[in-house]
VOPAGU-2260 file (C-alpha; in pm, 1 decimal, decimal comma):
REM VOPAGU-2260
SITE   aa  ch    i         X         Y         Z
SITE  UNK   A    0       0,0       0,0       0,0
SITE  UNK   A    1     292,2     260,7      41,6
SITE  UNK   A    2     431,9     204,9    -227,3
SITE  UNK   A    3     121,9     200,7    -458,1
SITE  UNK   A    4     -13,0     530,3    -287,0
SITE  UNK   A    5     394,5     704,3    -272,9
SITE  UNK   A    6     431,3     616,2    -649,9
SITE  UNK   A    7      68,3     843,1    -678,2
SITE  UNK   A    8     171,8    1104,1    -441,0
SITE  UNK   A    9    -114,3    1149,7    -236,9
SITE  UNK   A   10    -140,3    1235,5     134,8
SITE  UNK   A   11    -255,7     892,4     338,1
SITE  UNK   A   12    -226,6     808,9     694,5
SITE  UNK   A   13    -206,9     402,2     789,1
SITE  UNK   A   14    -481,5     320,0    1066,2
SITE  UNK   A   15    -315,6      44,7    1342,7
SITE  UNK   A   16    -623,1    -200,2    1280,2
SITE  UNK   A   17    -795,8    -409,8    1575,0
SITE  UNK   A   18    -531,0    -766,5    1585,6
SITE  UNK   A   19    -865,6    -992,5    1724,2
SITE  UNK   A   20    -665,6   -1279,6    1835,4
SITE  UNK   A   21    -403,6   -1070,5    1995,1
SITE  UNK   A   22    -641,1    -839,4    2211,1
SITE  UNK   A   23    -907,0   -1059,3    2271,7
SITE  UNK   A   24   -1084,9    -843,2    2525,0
SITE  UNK   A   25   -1062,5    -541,0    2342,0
SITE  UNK   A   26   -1365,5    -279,5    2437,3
SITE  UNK   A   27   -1577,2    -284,7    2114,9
SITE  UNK   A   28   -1618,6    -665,2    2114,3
SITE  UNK   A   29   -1857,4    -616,8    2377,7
SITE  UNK   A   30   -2080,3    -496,3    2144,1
SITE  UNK   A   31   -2103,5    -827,2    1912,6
SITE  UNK   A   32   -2416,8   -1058,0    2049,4
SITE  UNK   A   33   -2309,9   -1463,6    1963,2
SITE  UNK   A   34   -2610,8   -1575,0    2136,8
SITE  UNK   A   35   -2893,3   -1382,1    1902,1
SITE  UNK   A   36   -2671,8   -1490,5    1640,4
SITE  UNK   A   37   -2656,4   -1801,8    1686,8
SITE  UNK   A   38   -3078,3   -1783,7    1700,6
SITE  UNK   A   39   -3035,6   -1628,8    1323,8
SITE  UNK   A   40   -2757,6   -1820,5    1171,5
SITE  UNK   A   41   -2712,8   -2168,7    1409,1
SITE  UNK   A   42   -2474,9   -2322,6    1633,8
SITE  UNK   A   43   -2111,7   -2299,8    1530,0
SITE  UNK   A   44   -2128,1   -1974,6    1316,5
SITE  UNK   A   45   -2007,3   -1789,5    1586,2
SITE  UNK   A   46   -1803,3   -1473,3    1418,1
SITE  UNK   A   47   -1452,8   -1555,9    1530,2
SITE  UNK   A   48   -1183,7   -1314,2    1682,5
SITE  UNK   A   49   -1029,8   -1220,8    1332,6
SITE  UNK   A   50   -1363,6   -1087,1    1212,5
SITE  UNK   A   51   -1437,4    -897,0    1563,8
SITE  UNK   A   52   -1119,4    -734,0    1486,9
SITE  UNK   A   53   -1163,8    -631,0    1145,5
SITE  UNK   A   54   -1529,2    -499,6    1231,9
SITE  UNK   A   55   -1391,7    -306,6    1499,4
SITE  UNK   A   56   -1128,9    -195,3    1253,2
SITE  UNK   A   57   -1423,1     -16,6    1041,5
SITE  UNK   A   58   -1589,9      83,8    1337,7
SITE  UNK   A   59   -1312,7     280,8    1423,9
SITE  UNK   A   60   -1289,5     438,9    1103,5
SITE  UNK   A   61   -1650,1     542,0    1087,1
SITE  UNK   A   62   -1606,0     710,6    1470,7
SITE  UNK   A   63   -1293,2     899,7    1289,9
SITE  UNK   A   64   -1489,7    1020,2    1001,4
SITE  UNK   A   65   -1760,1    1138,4    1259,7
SITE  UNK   A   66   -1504,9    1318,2    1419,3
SITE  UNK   A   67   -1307,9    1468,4    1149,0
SITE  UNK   A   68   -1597,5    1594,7     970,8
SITE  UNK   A   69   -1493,4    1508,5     629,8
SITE  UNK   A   70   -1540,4    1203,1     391,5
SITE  UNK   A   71   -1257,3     933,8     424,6
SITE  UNK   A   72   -1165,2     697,4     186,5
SITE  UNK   A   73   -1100,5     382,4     328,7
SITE  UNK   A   74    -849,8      95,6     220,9
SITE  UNK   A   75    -769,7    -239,3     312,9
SITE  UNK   A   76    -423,6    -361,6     332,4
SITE  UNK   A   77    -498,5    -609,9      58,2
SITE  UNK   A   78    -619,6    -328,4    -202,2
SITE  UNK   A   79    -469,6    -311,3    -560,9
SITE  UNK   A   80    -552,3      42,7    -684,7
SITE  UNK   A   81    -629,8      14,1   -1096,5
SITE  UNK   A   82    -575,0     260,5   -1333,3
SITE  UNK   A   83    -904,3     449,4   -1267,2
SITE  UNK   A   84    -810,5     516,2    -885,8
SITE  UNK   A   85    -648,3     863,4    -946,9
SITE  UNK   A   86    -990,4     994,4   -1166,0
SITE  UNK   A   87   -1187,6     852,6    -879,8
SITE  UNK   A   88    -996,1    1047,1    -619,0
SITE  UNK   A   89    -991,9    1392,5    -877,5
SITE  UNK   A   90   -1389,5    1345,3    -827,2
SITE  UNK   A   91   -1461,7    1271,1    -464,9
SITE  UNK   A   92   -1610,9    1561,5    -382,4
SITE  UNK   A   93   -1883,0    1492,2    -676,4
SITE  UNK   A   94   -1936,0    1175,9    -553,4
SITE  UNK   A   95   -2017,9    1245,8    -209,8
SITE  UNK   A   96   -2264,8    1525,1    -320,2
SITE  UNK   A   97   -2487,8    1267,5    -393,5
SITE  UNK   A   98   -2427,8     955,3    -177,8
SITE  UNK   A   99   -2319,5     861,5     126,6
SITE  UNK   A  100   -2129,8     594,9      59,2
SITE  UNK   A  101   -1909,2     455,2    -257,2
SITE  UNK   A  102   -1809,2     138,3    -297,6
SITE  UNK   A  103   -1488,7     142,5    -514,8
SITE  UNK   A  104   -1406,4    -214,6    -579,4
SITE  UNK   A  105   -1640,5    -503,6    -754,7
SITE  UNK   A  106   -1941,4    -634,8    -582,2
SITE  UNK   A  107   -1882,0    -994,1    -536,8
SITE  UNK   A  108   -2262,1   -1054,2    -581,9
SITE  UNK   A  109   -2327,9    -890,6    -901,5
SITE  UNK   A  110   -2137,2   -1010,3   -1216,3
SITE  UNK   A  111   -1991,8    -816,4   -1450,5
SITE  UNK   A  112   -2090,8    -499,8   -1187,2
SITE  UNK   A  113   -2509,4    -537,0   -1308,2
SITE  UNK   A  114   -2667,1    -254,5   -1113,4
SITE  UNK   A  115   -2939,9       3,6   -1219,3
SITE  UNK   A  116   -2750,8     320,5   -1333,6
SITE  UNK   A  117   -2780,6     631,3   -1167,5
SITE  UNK   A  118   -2571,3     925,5   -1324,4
SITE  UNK   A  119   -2208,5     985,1   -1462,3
SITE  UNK   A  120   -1919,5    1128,2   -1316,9
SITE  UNK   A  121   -1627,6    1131,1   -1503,8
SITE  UNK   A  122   -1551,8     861,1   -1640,5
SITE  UNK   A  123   -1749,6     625,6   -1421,1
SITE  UNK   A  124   -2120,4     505,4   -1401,4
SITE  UNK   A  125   -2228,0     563,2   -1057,4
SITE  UNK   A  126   -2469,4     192,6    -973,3
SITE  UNK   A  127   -2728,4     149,7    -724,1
SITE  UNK   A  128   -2655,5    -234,9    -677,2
SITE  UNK   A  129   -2978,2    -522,4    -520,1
SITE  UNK   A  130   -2743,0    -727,7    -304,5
SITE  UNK   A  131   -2447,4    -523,5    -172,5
SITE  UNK   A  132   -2089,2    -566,6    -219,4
SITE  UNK   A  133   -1943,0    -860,3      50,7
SITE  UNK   A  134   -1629,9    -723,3     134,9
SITE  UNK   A  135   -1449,1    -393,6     238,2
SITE  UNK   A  136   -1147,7    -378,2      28,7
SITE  UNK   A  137   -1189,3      15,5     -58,3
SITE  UNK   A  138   -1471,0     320,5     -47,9
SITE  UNK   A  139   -1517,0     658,6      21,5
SITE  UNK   A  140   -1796,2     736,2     285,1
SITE  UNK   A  141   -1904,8    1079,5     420,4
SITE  UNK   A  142   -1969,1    1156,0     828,5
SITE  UNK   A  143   -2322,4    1111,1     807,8
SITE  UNK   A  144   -2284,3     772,1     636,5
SITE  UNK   A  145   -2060,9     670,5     881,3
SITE  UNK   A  146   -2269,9     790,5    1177,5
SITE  UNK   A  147   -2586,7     591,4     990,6
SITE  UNK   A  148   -2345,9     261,6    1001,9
SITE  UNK   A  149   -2242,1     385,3    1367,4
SITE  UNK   A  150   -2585,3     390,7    1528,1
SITE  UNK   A  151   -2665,0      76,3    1337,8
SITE  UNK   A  152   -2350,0    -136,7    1447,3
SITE  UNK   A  153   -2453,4    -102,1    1868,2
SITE  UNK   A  154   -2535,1    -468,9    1846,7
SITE  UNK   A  155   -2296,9    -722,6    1598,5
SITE  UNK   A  156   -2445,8    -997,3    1427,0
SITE  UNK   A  157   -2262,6   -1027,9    1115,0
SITE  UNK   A  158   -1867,4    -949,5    1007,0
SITE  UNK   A  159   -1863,5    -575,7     908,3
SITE  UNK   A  160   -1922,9    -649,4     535,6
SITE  UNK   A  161   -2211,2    -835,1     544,5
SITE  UNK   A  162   -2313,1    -538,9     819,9
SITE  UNK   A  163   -2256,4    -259,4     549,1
SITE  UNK   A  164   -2470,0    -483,2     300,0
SITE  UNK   A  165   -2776,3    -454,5     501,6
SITE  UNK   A  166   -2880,6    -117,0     331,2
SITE  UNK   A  167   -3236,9    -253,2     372,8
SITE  UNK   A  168   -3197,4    -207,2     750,1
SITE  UNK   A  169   -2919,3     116,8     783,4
SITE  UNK   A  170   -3076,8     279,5     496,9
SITE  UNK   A  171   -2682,1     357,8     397,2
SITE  UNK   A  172   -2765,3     265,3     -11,2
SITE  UNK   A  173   -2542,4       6,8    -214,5
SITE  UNK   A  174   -2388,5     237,6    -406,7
SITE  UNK   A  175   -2077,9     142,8    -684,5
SITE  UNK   A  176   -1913,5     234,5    -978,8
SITE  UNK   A  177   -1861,8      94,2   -1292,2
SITE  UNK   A  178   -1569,9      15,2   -1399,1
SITE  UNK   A  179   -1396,1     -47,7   -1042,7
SITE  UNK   A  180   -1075,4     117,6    -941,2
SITE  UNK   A  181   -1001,8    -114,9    -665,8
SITE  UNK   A  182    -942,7    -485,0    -671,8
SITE  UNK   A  183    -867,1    -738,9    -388,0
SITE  UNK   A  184    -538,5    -885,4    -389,0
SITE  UNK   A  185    -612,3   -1277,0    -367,8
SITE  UNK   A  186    -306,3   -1424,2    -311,7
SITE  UNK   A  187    -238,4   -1194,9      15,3
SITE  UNK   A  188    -292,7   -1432,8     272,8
SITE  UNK   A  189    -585,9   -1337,7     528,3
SITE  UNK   A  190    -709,9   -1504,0     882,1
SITE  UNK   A  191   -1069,4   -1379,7     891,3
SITE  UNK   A  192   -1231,0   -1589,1     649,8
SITE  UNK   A  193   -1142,5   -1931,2     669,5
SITE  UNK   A  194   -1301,4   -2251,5     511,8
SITE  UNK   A  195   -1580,9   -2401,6     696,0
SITE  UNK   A  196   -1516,4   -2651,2     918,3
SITE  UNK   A  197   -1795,0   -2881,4     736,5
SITE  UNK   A  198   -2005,4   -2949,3    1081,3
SITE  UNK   A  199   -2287,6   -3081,1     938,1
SITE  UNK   A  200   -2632,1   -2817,8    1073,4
SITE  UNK   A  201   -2927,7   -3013,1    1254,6
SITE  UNK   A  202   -3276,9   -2957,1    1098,1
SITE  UNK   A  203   -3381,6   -2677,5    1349,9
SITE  UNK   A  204   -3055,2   -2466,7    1271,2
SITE  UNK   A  205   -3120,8   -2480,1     912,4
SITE  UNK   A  206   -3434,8   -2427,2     932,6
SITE  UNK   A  207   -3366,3   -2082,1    1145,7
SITE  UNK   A  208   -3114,3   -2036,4     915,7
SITE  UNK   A  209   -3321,5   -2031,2     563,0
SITE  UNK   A  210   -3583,8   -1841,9     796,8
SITE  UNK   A  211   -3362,7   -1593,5     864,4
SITE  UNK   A  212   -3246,3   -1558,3     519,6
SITE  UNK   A  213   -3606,0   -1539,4     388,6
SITE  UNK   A  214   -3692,0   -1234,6     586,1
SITE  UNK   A  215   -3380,3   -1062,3     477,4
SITE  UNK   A  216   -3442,6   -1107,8     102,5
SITE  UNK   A  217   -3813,8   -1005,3     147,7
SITE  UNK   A  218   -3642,6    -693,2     264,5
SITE  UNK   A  219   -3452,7    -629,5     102,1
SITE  UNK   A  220   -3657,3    -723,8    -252,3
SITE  UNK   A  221   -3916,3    -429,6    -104,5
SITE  UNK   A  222   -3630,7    -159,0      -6,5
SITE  UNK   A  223   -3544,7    -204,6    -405,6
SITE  UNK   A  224   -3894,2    -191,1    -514,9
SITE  UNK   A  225   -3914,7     123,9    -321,9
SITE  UNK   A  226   -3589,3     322,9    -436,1
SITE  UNK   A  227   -3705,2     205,0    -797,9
SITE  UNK   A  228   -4059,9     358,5    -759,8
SITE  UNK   A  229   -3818,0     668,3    -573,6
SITE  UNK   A  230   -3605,8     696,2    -917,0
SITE  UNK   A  231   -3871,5     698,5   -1129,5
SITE  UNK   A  232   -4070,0     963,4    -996,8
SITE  UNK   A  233   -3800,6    1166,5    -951,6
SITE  UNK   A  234   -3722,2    1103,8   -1346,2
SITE  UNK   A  235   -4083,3    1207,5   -1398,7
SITE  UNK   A  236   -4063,2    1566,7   -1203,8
């Protein structure tokens, strides 16, 4: 990252992220409920101390952006910034006149970045995306964004990604662009998502499980329907 953001000569500042496993204890994990998650998701999903950490990594961020008063844009360790990064920086302050937050890598649940156009800026289509993003590899978010997310994250339920994807509930939009200017770097090793441990689920846990996952969609399906109605009237006036 140093050397990717010293070869573009911008001002950055590295944030000394939340080690889970190391600090165990630490303050914000407190705030993370494993017993109403396990009534959502089952037994032995319990979000372990890696993700705690990198959720209270964002969390962090968020109270900084509160306090600074000014849009950050936020990048993970593992971020590979593409070609487009520097016109996406030149244009920040266009983006956050309009949203709260900007997702500037690929949504891992939309190929080929499908989302319902919005408006242009530069060189970029700005995307109002159905599902979310799953992952936090980069965006740029504005303080009342980041208080939205703030006030929403009291309780943890899910890692911070699949947090930030619940627009349906935060009301913080799944916003993107198109094409990306951020890309994960695979091959840099990580310790908060590892494989599943293949413990087979009784029939009550799945059953929760798909339960819980039903209500979500339904949500989320209606949020859409209601932005899209939103959008068009707006086209109409």
């Amino acid at each position: 990252m140093q050397s990717q953001l010293h070869r573009l000569g911008l001002p950055y500042e590295f944030f000394d992220a939340v080690h889970g496993a190391q600090t165990p204890d630490h303050y914000l994990f407190r705030k993370y409920n494993d017993k109403k998650r396990a009534s959502l998701r089952g037994a032995g999903a319990s979000l372990r101390l890696p993700q705690l950490g990198c959720f209270a990594s964002h969390y962090l961020l968020w109270e900084e952006c509160v306090r600074v008063g000014r849009p950050i844009m936020v990048l993970e360790d593992d971020a590979i910034l593409l070609p487009g990064f520097m016109d996406f920086y030149r244009h920040a302050a266009d983006f956050t006149g309009f949203h709260g937050l900007i997702w500037m890598q690929p949504s891992r649940k939309a190929p080929n970045q499908t989302g319902r156009p919005l408006r242009k800026i530069g060189p970029f289509t700005v995307k109002k995306f159905a599902k979310g993003f799953s992952g936090c590899t980069g965006y740029l978010i504005t303080p009342a964004a980041a208080r939205s997310l703030l006030d929403y994250a009291q309780e943890w339920l899910y890692p911070v990604d699949i947090t930030m994807d619940r627009f349906y509930d935060h009301k913080v939009e799944a916003i993107g662009i198109d094409p990306v200017c951020v890309m994960q770097d695979d091959d840099l090793e990580s310790s908060i998502n590892v494989a599943d441990t293949g413990r087979r689920r009784g029939l009550g846990e799945r059953l929760r499980r798909e339960y819980a996952n039903l209500k979500d969609g339904l949500r989320r399906v209606a949020h859409n329907l209601v932005f899209a109605a939103k959008l068009k009237l707006g086209r109409q006036d």
